[in-house]
mmCIF file of the N, C-alpha and C atoms, coordinates in Angstrom:
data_MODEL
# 
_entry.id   MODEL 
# 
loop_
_atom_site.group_PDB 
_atom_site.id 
_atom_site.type_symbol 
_atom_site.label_atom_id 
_atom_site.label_alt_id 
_atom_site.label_comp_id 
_atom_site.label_asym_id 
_atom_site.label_entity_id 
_atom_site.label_seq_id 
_atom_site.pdbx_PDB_ins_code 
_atom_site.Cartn_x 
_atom_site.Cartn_y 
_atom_site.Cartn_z 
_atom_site.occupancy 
_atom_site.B_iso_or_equiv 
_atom_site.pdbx_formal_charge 
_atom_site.auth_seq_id 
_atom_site.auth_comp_id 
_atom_site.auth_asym_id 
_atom_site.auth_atom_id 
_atom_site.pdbx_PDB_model_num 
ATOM 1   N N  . UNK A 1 1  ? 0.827  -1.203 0.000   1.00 0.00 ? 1  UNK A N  1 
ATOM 2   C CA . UNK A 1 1  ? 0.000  0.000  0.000   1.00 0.00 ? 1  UNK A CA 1 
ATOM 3   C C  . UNK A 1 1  ? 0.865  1.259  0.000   1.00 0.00 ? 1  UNK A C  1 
ATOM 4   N N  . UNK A 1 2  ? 1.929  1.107  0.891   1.00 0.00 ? 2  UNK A N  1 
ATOM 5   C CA . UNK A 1 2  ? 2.680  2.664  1.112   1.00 0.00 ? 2  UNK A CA 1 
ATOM 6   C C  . UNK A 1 2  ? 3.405  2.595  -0.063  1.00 0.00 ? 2  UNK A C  1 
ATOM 7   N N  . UNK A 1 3  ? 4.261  1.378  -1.148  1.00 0.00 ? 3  UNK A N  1 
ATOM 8   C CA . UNK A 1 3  ? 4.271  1.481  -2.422  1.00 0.00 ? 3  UNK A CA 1 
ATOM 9   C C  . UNK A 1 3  ? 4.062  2.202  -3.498  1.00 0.00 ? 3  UNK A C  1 
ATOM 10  N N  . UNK A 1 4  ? 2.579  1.860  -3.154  1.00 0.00 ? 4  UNK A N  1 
ATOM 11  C CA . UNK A 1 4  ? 1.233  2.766  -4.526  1.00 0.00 ? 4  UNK A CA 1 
ATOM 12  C C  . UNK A 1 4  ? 1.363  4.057  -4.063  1.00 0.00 ? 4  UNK A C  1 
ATOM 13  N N  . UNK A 1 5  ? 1.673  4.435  -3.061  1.00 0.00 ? 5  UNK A N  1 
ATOM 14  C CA . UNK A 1 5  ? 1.287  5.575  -2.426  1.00 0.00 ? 5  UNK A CA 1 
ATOM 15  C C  . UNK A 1 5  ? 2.921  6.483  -2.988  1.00 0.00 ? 5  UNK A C  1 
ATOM 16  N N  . UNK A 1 6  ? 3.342  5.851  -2.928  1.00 0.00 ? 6  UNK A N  1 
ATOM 17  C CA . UNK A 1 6  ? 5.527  6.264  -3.149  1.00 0.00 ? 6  UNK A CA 1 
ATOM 18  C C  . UNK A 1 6  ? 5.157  6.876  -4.460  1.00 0.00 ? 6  UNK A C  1 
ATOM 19  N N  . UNK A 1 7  ? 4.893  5.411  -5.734  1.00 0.00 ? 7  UNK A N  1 
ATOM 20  C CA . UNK A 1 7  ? 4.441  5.366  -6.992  1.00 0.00 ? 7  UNK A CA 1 
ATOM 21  C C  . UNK A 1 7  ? 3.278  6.596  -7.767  1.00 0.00 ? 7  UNK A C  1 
ATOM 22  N N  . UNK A 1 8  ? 2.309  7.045  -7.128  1.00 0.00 ? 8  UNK A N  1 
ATOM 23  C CA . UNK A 1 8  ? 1.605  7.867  -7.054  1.00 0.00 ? 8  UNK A CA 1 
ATOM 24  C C  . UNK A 1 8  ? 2.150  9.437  -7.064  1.00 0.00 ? 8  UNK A C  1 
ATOM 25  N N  . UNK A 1 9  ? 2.580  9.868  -5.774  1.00 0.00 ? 9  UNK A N  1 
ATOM 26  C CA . UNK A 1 9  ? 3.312  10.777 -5.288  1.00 0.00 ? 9  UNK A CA 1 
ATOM 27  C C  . UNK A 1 9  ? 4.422  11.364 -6.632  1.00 0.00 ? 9  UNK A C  1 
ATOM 28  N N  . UNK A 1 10 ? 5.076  10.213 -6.950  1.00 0.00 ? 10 UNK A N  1 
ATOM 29  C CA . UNK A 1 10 ? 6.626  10.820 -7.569  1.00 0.00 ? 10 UNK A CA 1 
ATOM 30  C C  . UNK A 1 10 ? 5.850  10.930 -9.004  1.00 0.00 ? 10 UNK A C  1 
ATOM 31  N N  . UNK A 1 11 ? 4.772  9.863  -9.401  1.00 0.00 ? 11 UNK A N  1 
ATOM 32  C CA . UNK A 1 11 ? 4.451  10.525 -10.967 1.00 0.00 ? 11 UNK A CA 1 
ATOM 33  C C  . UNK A 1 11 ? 3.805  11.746 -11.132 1.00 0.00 ? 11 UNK A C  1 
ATOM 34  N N  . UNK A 1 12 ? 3.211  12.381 -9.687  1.00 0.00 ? 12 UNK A N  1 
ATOM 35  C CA . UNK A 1 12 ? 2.376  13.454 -9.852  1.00 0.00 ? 12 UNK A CA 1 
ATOM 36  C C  . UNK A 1 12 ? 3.419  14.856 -9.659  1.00 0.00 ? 12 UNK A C  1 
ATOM 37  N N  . UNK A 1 13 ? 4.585  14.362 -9.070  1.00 0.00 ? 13 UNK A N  1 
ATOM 38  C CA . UNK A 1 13 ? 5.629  15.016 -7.982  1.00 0.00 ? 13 UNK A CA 1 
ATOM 39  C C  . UNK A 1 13 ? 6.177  15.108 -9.772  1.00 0.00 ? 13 UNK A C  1 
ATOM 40  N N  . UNK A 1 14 ? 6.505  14.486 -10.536 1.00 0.00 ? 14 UNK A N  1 
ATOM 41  C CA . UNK A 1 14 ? 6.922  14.590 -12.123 1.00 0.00 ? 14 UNK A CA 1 
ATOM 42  C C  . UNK A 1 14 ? 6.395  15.634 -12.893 1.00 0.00 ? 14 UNK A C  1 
ATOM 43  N N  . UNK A 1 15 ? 4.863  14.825 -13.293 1.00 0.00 ? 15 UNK A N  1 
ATOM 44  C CA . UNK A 1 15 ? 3.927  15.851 -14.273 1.00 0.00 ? 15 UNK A CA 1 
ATOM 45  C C  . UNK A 1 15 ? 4.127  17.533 -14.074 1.00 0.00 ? 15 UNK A C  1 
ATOM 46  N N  . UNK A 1 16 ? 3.659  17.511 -12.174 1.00 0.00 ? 16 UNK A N  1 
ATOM 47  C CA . UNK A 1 16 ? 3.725  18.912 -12.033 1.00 0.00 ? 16 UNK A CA 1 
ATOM 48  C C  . UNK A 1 16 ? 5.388  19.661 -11.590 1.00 0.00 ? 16 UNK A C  1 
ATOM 49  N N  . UNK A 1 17 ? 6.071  18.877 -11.979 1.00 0.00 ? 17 UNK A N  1 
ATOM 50  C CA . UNK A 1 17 ? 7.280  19.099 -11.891 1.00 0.00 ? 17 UNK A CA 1 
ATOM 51  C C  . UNK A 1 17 ? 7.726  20.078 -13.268 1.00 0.00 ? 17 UNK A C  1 
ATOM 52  N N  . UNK A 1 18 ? 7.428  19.195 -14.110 1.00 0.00 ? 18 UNK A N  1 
ATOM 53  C CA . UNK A 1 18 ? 7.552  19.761 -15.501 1.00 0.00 ? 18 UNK A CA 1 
ATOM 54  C C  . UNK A 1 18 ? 6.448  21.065 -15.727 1.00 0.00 ? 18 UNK A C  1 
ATOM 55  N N  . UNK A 1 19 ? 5.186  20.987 -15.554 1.00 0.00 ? 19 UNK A N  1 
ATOM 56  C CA . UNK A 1 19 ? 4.153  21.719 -15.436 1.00 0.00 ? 19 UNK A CA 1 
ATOM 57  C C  . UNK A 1 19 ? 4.894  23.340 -15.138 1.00 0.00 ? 19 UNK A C  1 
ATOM 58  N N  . UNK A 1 20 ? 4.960  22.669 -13.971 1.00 0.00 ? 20 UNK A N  1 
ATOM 59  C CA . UNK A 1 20 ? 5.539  24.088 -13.165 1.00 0.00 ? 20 UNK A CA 1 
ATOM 60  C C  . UNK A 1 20 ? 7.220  25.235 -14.088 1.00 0.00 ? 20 UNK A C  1 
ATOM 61  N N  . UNK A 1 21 ? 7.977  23.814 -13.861 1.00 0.00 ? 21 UNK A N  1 
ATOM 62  C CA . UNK A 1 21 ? 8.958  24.333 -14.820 1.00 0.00 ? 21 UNK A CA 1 
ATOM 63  C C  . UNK A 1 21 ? 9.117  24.934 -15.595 1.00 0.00 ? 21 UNK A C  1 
ATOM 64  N N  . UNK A 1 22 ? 8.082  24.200 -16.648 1.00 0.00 ? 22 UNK A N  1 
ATOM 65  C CA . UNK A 1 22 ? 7.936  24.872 -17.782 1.00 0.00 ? 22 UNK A CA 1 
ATOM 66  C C  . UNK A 1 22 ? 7.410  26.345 -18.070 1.00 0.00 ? 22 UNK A C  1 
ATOM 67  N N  . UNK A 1 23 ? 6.505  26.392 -16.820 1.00 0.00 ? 23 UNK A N  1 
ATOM 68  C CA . UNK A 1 23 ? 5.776  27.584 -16.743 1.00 0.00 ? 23 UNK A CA 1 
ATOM 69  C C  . UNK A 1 23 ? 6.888  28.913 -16.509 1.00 0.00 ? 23 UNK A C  1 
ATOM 70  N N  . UNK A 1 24 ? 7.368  29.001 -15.069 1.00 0.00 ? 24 UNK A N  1 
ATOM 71  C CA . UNK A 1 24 ? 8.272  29.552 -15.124 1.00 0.00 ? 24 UNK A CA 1 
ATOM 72  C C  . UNK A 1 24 ? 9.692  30.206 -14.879 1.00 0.00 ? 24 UNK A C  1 
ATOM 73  N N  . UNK A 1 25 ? 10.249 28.736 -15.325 1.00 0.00 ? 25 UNK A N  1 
ATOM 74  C CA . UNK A 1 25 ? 11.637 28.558 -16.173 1.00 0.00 ? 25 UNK A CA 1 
ATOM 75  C C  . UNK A 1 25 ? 11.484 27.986 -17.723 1.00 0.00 ? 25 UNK A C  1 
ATOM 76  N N  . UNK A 1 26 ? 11.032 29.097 -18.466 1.00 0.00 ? 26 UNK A N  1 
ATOM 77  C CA . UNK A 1 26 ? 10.761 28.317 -19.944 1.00 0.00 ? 26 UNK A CA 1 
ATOM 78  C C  . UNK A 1 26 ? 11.942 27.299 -20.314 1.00 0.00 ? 26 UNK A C  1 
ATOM 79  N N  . UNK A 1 27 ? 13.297 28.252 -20.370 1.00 0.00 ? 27 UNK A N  1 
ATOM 80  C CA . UNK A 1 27 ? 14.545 27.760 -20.948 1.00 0.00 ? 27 UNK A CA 1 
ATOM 81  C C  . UNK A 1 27 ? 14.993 27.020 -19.545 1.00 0.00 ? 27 UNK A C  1 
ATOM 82  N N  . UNK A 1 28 ? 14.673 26.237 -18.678 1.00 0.00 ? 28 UNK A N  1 
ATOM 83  C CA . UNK A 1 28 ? 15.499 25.247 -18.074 1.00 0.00 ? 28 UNK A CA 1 
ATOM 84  C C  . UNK A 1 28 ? 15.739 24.769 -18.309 1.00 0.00 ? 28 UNK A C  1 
ATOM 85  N N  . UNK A 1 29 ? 17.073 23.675 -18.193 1.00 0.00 ? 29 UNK A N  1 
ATOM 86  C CA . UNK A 1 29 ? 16.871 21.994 -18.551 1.00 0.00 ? 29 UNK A CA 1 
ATOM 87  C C  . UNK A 1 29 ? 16.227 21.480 -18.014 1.00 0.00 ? 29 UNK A C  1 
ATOM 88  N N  . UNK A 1 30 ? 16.498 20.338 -17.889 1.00 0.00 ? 30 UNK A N  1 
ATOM 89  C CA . UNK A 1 30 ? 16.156 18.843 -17.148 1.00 0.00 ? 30 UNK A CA 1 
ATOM 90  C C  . UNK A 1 30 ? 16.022 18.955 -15.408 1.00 0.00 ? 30 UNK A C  1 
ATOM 91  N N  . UNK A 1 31 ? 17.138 19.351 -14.922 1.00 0.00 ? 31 UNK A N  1 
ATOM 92  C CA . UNK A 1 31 ? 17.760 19.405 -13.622 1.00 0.00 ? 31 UNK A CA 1 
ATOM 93  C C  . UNK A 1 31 ? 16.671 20.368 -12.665 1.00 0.00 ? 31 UNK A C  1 
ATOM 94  N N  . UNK A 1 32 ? 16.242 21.478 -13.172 1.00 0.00 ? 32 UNK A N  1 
ATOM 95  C CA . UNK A 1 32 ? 15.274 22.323 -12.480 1.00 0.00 ? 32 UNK A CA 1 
ATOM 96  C C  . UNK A 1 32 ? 14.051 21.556 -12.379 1.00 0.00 ? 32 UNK A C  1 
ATOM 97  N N  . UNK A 1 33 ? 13.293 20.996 -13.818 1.00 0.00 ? 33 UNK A N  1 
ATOM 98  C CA . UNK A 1 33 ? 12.321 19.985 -13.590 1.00 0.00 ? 33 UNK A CA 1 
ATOM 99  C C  . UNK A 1 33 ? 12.253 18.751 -12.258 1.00 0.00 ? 33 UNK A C  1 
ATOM 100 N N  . UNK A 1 34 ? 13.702 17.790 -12.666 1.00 0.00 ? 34 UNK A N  1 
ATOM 101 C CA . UNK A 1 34 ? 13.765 17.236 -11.178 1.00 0.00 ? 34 UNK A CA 1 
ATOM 102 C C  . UNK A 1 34 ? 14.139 17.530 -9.888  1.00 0.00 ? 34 UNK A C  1 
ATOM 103 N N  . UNK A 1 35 ? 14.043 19.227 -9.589  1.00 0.00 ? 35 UNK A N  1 
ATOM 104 C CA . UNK A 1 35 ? 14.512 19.558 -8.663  1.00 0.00 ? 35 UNK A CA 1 
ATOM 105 C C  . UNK A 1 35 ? 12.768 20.073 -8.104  1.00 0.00 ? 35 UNK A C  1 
ATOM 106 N N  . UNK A 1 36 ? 12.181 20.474 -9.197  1.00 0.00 ? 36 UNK A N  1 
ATOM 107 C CA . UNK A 1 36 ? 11.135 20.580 -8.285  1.00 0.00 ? 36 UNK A CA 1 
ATOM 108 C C  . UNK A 1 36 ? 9.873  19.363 -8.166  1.00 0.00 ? 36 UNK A C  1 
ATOM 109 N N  . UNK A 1 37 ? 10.420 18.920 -8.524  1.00 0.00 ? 37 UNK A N  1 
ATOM 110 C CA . UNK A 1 37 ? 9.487  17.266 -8.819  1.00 0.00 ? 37 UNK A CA 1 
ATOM 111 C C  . UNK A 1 37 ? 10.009 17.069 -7.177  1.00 0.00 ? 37 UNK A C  1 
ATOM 112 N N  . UNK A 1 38 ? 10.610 16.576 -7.109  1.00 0.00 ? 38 UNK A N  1 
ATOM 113 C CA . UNK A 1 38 ? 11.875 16.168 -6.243  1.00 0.00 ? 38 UNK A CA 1 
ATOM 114 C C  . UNK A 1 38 ? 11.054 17.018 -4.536  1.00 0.00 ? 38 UNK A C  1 
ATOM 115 N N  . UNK A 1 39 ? 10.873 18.320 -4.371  1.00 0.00 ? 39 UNK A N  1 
ATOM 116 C CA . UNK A 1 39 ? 10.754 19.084 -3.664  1.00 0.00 ? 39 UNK A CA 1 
ATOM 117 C C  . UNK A 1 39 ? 9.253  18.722 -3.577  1.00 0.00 ? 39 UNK A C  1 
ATOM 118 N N  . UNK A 1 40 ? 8.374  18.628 -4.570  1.00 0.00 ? 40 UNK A N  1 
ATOM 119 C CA . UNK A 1 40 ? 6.941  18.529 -4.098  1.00 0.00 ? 40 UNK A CA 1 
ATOM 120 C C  . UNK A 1 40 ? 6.386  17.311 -3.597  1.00 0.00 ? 40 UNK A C  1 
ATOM 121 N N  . UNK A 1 41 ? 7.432  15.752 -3.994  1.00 0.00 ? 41 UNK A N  1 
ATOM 122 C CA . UNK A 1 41 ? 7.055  14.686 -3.499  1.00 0.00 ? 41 UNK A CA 1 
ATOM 123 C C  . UNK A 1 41 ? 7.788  15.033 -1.828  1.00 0.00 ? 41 UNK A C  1 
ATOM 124 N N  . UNK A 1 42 ? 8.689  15.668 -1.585  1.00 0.00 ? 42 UNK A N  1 
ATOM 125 C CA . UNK A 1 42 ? 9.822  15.894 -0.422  1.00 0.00 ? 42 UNK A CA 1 
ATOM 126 C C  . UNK A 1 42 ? 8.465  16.652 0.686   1.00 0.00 ? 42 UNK A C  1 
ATOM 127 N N  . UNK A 1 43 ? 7.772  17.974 0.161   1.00 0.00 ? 43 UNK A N  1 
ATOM 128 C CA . UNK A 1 43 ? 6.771  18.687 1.348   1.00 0.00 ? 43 UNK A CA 1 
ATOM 129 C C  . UNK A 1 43 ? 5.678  18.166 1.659   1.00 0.00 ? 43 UNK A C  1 
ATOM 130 N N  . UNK A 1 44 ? 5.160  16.783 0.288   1.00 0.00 ? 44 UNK A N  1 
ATOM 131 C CA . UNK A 1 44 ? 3.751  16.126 0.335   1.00 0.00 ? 44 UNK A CA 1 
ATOM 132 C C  . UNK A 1 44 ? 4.237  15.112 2.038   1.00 0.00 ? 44 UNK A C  1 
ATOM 133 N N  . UNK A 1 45 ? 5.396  14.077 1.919   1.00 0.00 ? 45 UNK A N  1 
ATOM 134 C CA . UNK A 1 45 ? 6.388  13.797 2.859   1.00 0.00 ? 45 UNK A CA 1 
ATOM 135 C C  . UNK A 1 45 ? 5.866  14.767 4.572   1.00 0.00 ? 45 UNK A C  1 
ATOM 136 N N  . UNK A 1 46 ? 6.876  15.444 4.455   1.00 0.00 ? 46 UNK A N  1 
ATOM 137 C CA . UNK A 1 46 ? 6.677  16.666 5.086   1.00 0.00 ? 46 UNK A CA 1 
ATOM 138 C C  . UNK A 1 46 ? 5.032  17.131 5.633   1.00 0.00 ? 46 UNK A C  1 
ATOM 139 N N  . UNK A 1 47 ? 4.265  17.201 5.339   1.00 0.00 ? 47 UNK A N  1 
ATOM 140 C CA . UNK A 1 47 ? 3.220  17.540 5.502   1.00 0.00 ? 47 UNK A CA 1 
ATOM 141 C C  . UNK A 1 47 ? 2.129  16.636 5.802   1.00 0.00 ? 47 UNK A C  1 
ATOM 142 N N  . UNK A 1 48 ? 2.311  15.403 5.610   1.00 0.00 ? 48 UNK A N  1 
ATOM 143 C CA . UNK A 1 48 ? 1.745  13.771 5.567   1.00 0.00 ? 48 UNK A CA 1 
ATOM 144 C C  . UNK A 1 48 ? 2.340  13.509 7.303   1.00 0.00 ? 48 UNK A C  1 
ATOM 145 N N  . UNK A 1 49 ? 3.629  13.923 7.523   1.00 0.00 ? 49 UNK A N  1 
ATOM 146 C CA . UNK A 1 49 ? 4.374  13.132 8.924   1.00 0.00 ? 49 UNK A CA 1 
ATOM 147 C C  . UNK A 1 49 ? 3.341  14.844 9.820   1.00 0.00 ? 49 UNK A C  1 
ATOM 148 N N  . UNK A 1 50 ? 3.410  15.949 9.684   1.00 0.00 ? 50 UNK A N  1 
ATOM 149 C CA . UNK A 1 50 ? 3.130  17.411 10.754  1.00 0.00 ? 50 UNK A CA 1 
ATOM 150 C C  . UNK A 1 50 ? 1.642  16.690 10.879  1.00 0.00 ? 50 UNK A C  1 
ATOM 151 N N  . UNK A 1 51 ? 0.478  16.162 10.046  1.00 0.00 ? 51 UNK A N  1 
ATOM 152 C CA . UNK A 1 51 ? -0.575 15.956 9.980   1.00 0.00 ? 51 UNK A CA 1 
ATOM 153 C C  . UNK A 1 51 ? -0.926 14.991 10.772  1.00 0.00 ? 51 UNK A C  1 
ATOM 154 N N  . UNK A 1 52 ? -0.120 13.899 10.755  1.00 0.00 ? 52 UNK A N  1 
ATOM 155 C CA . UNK A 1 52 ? -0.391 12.595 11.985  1.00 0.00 ? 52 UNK A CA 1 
ATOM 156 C C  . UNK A 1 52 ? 0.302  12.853 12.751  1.00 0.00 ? 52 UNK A C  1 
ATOM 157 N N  . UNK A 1 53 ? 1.046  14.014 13.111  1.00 0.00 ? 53 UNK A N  1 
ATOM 158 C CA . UNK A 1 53 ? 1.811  13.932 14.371  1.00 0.00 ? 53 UNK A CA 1 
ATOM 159 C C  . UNK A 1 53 ? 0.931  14.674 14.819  1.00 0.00 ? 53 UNK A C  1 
ATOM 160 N N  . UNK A 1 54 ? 0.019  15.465 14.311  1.00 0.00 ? 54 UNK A N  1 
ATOM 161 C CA . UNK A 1 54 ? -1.151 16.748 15.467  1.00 0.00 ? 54 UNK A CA 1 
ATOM 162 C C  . UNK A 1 54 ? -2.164 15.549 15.868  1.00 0.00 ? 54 UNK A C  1 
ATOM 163 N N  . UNK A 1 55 ? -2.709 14.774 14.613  1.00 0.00 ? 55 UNK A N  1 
ATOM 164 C CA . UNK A 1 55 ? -3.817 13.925 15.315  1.00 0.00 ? 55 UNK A CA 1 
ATOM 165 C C  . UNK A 1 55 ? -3.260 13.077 16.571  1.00 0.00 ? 55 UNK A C  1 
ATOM 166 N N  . UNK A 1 56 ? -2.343 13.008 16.835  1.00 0.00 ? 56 UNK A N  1 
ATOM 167 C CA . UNK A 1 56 ? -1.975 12.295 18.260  1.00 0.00 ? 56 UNK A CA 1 
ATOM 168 C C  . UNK A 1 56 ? -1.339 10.899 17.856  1.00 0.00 ? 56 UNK A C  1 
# 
């Protein structure tokens, strides 16, 4: 289950990786794309552990 959940995360943590990139860093390479791919699967992370640590 936490798998699908990994699998999920990093293709969406991708799409809008590029999404974003593209938007605006027209002329980036590659490296900015997986840097923010990279960063949005990293705060989903981040924000998944602050959320069950308030529910107790």
């Amino acid at each position: 289950m936490r798998i699908q959940i990994l699998v999920i995360r990093l293709a969406l943590g991708a799409i809008f990786g590029v999404l974003l990139a593209r938007m605006f860093f027209p002329a980036s390479g590659t490296w900015p794309m997986f840097a923010i791919g990279a960063a949005l699967v990293f705060f989903a992370y981040c924000f998944e552990y602050l959320h069950k640590r308030d529910r107790g």
